[in-house]
C-alpha positions as CSV (number, residue, x, y, z in Angstrom):
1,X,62.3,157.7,172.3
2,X,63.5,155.5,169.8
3,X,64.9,151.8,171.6
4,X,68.3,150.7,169.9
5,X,67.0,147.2,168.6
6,X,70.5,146.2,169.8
7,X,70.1,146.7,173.5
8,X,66.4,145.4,172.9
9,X,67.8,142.1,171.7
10,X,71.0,141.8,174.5
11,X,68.6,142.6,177.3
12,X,66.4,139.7,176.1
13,X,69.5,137.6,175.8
14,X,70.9,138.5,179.2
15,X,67.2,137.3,180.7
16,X,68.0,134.0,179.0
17,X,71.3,133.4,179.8
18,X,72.6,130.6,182.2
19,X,71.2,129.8,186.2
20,X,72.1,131.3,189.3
21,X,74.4,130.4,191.4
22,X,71.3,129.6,194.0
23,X,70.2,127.3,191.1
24,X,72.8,125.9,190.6
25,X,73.2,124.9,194.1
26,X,69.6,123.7,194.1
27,X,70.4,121.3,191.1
28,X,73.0,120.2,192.9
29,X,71.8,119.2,195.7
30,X,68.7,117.0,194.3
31,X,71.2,115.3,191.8
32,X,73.4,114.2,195.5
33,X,69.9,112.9,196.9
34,X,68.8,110.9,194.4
35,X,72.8,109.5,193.1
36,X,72.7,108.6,197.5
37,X,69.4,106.5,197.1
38,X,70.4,104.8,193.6
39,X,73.9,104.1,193.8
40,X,73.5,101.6,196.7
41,X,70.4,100.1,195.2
42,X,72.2,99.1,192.1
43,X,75.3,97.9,194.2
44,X,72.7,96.0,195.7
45,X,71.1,94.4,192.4
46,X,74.8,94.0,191.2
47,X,75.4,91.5,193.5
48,X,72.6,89.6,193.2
49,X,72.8,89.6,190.1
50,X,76.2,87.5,190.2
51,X,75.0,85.7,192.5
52,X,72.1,84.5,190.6
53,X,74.2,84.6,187.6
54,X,76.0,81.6,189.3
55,X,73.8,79.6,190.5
56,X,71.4,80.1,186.9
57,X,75.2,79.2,185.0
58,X,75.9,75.8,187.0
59,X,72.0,74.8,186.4
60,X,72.3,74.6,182.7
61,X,75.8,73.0,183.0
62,X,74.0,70.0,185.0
63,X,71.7,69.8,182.5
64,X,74.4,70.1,179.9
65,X,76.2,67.2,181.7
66,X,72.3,65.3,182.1
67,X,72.1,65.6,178.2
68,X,75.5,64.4,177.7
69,X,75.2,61.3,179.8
70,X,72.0,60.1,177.9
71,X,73.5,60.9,174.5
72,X,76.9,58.7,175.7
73,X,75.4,56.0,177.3
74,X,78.0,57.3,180.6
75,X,78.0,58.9,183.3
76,X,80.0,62.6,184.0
77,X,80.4,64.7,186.8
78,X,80.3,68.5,187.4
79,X,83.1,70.2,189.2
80,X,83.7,74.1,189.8
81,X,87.3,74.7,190.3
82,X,88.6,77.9,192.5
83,X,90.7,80.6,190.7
84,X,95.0,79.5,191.4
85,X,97.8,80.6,189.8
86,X,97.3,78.6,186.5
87,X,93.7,79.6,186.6
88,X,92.8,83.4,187.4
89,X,88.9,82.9,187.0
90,X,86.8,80.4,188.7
91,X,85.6,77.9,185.6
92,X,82.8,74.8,186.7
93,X,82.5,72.0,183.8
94,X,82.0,69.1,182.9
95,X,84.4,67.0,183.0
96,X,84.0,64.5,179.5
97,X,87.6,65.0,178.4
98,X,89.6,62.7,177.7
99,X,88.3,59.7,177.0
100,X,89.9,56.5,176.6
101,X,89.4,53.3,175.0
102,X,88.6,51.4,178.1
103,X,85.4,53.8,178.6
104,X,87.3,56.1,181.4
105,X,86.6,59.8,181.1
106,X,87.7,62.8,182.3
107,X,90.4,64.1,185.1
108,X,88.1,63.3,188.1
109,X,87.6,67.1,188.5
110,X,91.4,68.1,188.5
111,X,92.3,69.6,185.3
112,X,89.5,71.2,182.3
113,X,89.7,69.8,178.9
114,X,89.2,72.3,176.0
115,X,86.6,70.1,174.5
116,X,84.8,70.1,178.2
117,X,81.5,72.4,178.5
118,X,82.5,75.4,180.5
119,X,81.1,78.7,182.6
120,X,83.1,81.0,184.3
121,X,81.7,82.1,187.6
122,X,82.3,85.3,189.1
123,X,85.3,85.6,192.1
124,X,82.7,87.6,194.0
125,X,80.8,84.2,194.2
126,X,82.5,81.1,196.3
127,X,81.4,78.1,196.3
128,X,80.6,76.4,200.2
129,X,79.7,73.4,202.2
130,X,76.1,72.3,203.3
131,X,77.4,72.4,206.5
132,X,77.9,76.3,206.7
133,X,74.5,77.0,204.2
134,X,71.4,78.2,206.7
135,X,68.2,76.6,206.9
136,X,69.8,73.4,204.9
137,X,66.5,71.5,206.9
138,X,64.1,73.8,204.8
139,X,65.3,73.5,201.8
140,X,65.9,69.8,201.8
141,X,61.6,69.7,202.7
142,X,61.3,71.9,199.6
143,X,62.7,69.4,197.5
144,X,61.9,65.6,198.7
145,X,59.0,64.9,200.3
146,X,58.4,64.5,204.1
147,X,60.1,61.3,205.7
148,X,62.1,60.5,202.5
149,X,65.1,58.5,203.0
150,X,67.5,60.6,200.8
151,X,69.8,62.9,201.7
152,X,71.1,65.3,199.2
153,X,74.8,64.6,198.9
154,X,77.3,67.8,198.8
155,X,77.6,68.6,195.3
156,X,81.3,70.6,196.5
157,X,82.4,68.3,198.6
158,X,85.3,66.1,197.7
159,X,83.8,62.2,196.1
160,X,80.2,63.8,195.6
161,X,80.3,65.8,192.8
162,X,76.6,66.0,191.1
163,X,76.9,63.3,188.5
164,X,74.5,62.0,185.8
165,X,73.6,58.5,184.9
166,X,73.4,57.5,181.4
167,X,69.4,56.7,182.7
168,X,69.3,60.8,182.6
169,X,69.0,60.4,186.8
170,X,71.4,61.5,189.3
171,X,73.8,58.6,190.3
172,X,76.5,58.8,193.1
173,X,79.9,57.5,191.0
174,X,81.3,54.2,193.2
175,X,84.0,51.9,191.5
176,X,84.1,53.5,188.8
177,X,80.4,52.9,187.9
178,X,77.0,55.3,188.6
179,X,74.1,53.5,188.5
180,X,71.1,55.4,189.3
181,X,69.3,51.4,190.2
182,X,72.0,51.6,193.2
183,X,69.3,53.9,194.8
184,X,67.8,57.4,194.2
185,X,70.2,60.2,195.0
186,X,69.4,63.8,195.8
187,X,72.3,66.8,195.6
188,X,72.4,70.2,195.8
189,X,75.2,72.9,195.3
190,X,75.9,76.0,197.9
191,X,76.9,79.6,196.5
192,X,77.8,82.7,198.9
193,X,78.8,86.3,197.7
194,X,80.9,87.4,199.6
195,X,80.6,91.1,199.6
196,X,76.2,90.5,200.2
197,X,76.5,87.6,201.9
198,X,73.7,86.3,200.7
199,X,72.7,82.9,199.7
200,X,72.3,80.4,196.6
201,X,71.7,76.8,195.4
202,X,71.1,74.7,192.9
203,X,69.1,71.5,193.5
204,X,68.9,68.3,191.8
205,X,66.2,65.8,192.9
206,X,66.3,62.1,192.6
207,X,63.7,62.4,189.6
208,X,66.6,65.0,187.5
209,X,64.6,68.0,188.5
210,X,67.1,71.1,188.5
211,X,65.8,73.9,190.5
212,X,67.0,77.4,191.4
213,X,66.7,78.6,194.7
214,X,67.7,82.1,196.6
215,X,68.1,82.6,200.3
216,X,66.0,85.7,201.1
217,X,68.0,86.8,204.5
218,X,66.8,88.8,207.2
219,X,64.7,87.3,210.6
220,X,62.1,85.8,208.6
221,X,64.9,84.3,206.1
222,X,63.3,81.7,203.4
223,X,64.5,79.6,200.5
224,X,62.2,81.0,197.3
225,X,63.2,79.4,193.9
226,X,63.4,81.3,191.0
């Protein structure tokens, strides 16, 4: 019997064509496993990134502001101001602009100068105070040594911003003058996201060392820098 190449060929093609519906629902089903197991992994890393995206941003603005104070022979603070009505985005910078004749600079952290150096910190990431960070005791032997004398000073709080002597040291601004032979200071800055609340800082020792820390969470929670 002779075969119509025809049927030959839509037989073959009918073999070929498409999945079943039980493969289908198969496919289906591993694609829903595995997008159940990623997607909150990467919501995970998402968030941490910011948040290391923060405190990694401020630490190259201090040394920014560091560089700045040598070059000027002055000293200049570092502020991060919250998002408001006139400022949608939360912006840190350092605060250079303007400068007068008498040798006065800046706005004393109230208003950013286009000339300032600037980051833009995400909204997901606030800054805090010391006083609500965890394990502040832990990190503070991390970064001085045992029985030091200096406390790190509140680099949020209101008179302590994290300032740089013209020495390239970190000063604490009185009168109008920072003078890192007034004493050795120590600060550090506190970030929290606040979907993961998890933890941040940035540290500046009394030698000008910046460092980068992240607050691991959980029972056996440490600081670890990065």
């Amino acid at each position: 019997m002779k075969i119509n190449p025809r049927a030959k060929y839509s037989r073959q093609l009918s073999r070929m064509s498409g999945l079943t519906l039980l493969e289908l629902l198969v496919a289906l089903t591993v694609i829903l496993i595995i997008a159940s197991i990623a997607i909150p992994n990467l919501n995970t890393a998402m968030h941490s990134s910011r948040l290391k995206g923060a405190a990694s941003d401020l630490s190259s603005l201090i040394q920014v502001a560091r560089i700045r104070a040598v070059d000027d022979d002055h000293f200049y603070s570092v502020y991060v101001l919250p998002a408001n009505n006139n400022n949608n985005v939360q912006r840190g910078f350092v605060d250079i602009y303007p400068q007068a004749a008498t040798g006065a600079s800046g706005s004393n952290g109230t208003v950013i100068n286009q000339q300032d150096p600037i980051i833009q910190v995400s909204r997901e990431v606030t800054p805090q105070p010391q006083a609500a960070a965890p394990s502040t005791a832990a990190l503070q032997a991390l970064i001085l040594p045992a029985n030091s004398p200096v406390v790190p000073l509140d680099g949020n709080a209101a008179g302590t911003p994290i300032t740089f002597g013209p020495r390239g040291l970190p000063c604490l601004p009185v009168g109008g003058v920072c003078d890192s032979l007034g004493g050795p200071q120590a600060y550090w800055f506190f970030f929290q996201n606040q979907v993961s609340q998890n933890w941040s800082a940035v540290t500046v020792t009394p030698a000008g060392r910046i460092q980068r820390w992240l607050y691991s969470g959980g029972p056996n929670a440490v600081w670890v820098r990065y």
